[in-house]
N, C-alpha and C positions, 0 to 999 in steps of 0.2 A: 150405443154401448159406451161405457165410461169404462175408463182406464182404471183398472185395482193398481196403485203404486204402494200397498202391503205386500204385495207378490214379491217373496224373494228369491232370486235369480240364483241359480246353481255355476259355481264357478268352478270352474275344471284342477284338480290338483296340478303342482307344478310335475307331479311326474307320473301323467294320466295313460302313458305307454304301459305303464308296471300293471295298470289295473286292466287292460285290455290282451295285453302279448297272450295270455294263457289259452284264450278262444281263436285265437287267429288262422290253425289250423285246422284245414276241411278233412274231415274223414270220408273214404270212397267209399263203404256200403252205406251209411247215412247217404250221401248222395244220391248212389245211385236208386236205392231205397226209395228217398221220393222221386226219381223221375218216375220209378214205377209204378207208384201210388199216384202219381197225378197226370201221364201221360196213357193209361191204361184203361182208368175213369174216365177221361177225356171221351177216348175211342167210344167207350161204353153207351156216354151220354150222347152222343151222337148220333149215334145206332137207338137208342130207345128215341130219339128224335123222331128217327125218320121213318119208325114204326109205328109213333104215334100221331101222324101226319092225317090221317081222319078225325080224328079229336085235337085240332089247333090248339084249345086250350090246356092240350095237357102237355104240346108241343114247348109252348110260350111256359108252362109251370116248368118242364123240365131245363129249359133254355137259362133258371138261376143258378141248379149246380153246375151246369155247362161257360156260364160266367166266370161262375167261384175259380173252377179248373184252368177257367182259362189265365187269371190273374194270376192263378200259383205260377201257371206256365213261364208266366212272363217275371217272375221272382226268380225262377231256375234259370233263366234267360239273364236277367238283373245280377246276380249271383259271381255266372260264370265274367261278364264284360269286366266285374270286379277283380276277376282273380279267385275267388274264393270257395267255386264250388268244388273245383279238383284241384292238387300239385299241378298237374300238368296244363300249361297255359296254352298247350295243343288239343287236348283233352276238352276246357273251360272255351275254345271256340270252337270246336265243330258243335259241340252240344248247343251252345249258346246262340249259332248260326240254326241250328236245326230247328230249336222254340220261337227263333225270328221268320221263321217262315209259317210257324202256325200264330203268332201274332200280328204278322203283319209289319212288322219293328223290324229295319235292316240295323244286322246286330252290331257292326263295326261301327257305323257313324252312329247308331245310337250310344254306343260304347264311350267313344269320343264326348261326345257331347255331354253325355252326364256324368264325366270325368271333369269337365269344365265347371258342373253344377256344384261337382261337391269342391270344388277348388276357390270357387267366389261366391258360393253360396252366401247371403247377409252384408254382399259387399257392394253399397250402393254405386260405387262410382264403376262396377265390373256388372253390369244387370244385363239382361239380352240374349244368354245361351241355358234351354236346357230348365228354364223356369218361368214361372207365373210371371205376365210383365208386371210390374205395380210401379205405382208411380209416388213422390213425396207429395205430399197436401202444392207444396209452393210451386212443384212442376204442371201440375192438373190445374190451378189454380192463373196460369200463365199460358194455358192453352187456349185456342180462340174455340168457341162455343162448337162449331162441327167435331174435334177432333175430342172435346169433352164426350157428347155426344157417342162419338163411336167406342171409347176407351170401358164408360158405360155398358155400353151394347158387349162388350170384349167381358167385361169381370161381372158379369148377371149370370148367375148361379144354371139358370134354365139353357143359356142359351152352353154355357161352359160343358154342362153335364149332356143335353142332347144334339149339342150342334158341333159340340169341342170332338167329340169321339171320331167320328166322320171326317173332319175336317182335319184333326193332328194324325190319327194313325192310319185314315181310307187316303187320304189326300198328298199332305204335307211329308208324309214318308215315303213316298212317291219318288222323291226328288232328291236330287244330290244338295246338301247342305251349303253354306258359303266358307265353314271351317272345315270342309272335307277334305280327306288328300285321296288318294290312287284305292288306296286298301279301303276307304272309307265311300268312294263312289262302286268298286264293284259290289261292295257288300249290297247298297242300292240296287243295282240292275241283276244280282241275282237275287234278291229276295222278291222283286218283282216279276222275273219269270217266273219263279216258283208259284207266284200267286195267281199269274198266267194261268201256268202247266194245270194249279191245282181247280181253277176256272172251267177250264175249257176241260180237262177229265171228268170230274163231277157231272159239270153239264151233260155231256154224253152221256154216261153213267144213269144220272137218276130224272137229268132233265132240270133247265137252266133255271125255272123258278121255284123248283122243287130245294134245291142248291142253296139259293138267295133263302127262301122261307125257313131253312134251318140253319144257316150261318149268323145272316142278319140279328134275330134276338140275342143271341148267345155275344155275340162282335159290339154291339152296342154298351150290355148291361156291363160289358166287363171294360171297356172302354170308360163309360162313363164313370164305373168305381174305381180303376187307376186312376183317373183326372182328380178324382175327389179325394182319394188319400193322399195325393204328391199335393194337391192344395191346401188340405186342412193338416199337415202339419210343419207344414212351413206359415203358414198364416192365418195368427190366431192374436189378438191384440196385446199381447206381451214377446212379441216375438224378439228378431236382433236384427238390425240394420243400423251400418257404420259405414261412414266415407273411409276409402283403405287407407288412411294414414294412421287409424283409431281400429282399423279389425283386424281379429285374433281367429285361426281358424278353430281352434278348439273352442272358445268358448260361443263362436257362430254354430259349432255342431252342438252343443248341449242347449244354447238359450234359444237357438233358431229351429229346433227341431223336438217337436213334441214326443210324449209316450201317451198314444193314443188306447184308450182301456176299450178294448170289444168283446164279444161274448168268443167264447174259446175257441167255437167253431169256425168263426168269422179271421182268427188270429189264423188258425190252420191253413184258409182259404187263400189268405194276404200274406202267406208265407214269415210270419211275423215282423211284415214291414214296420210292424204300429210303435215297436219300439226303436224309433225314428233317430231319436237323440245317439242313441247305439250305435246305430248304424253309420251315422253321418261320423262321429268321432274316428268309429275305427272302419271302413268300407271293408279290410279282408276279413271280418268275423260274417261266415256262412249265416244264412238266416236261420239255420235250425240251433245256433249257439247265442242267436242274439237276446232271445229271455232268460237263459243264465245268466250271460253275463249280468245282465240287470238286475236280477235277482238275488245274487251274491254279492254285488258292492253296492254298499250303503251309500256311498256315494250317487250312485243314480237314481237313488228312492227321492230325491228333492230337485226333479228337473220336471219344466212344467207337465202335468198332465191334464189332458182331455178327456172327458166322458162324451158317449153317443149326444146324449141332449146338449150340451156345452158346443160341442163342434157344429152342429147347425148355425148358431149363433157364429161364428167365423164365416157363414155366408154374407153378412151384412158387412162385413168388411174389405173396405176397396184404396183405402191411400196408406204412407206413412207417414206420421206427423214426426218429423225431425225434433221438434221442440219440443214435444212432449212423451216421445221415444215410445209410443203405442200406432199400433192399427185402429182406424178410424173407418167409418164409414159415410156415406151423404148424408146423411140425417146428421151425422156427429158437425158438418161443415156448417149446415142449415141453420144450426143450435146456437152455434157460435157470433154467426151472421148474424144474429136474431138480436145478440143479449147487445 
């Protein structure tokens, strides 16, 4: 993939507060509005599950709107760690504690964490919490042949989308973090009981494979379409990465963060994460205000955007080339090597 350096880069006004403050407040029946529309369906798609458990295949058909639901969940989840789905910041954790136990996601350390993400997002010398690793061309390029080898293995689309899901939200949430504190280790060990409790209920209930056969598709697909939206729009080969003597947070949330174009349904599904740049600027605008706001300042109509086909293409991509301030991929290394 070759770098378009026509692409021109959306630079943040000097007083990008004024064009954001007006969304920043969450209204309680919108809120509670959608838990209702998406934790209701949930239930629903569940139950049509497991009544269609003589017909598998209609089991695995139903298991994509059970996906969908499941990612809104974890947006109302997303939402609350921010602040922004109620006034009440007692309110925005129990709710947000309550979607981390049907996610699987303990809500306080993931809280943390992607507090960090949106704080050094684009900032290479800050990389390591709460994001995609990537690495610069000269870092990868200094590594001995094994550790090339597994970084590989790490940014390959198959293994990210079927082995990423499993591994970050069955596994790796599991465990108390290395930037945890006290409120961020129990959130840990009670999200995990509950997943216990809701294990071992279940099983009694309907019977422990019966359990697995309609959790497992539903945990996977939604899994792997979280991985794939926090991936593709942060990394797309015009993205922002700066050593922090040279980054700016705002203009890492506009140039580092796409507005991702999907079909309506799919925006509904994803809670309108796709307008990413949005979000990243201002984190307390609720996700049901963030396509307003984009839609009413022209200022956002020229921050990069992706289309479905376009973002495929950000699968081939795995370094940043410092010098020539694009995403690259092995074939782009290969090319080079070559001439």
């Amino acid at each position: 993939m070759k770098y378009d350096s026509t692409v021109v880069k959306a630079v943040p006004p000097p007083r990008w507060q004024d064009l954001v403050r007006p969304y920043q407040t969450s209204e309680t029946v919108k809120s509670v509005w959608q838990m209702v529309n998406t934790l209701l369906p949930l239930a629903a798609c569940y139950y049509a599950m497991y009544l269609s458990l003589d017909r598998y295949w209609l089991t695995l058909l139903l298991a994509l709107p059970t996906a969908g639901l499941t990612v809104r969940t974890f947006i109302i989840q997303h939402d609350c760690g921010h602040g922004s789905f109620f006034k009440s910041s007692r309110a925005n954790d129990l709710v947000g504690s309550f979607c981390g136990f049907l996610t699987l996601i303990p809500y306080h350390q993931w809280r943390h964490e992607h507090s960090i993400h949106h704080a050094t997002s684009g900032d290479l010398d800050r990389r390591g919490v709460g994001d995609v690793n990537t690495l610069t061309v000269r870092e990868y390029l200094a590594l001995p042949r094994r550790k090339r080898i597994e970084y590989a293995i790490y940014r390959h689309p198959l293994i990210m989308l079927l082995i990423g899901p499993t591994y970050i939200f069955g596994i790796c949430s599991r465990f108390v973090g290395m930037h945890s504190g006290p409120r961020e280790r129990r959130s840990v060990y009670l999200t995990n009981f509950m997943l216990l409790a809701q294990l071992l209920g279940w099983s009694y209930l309907i019977g422990f494979t019966t359990f697995i056969s309609l959790w497992l598709p539903g945990f996977l697909i939604s899994g792997a379409a979280g991985i794939w939206l926090f991936y593709v729009q942060h990394q797309y080969e015009t993205t922002y990465w700066h050593r922090s003597g040279d980054w700016d947070y705002a203009t890492a949330a506009i140039q580092g963060s796409s507005l991702y174009h999907l079909p309506a349904i799919l925006h509904w599904f994803t809670g309108n994460i796709a307008f990413h740049h949005v979000h990243h600027l201002s984190p307390k605008i609720p996700n049901y205000k963030l396509q307003r706001c984009h839609e009413e300042n022209p200022f956002f109509q020229s921050v990069r955007s992706l289309t479905l086909r376009e973002s495929l293409r950000s699968a081939s991509l795995r370094l940043w080339d410092e010098e020539h301030g694009c995403m690259v991929g092995f074939g782009d290394l290969k090319a080079r090597s070559a001439e």
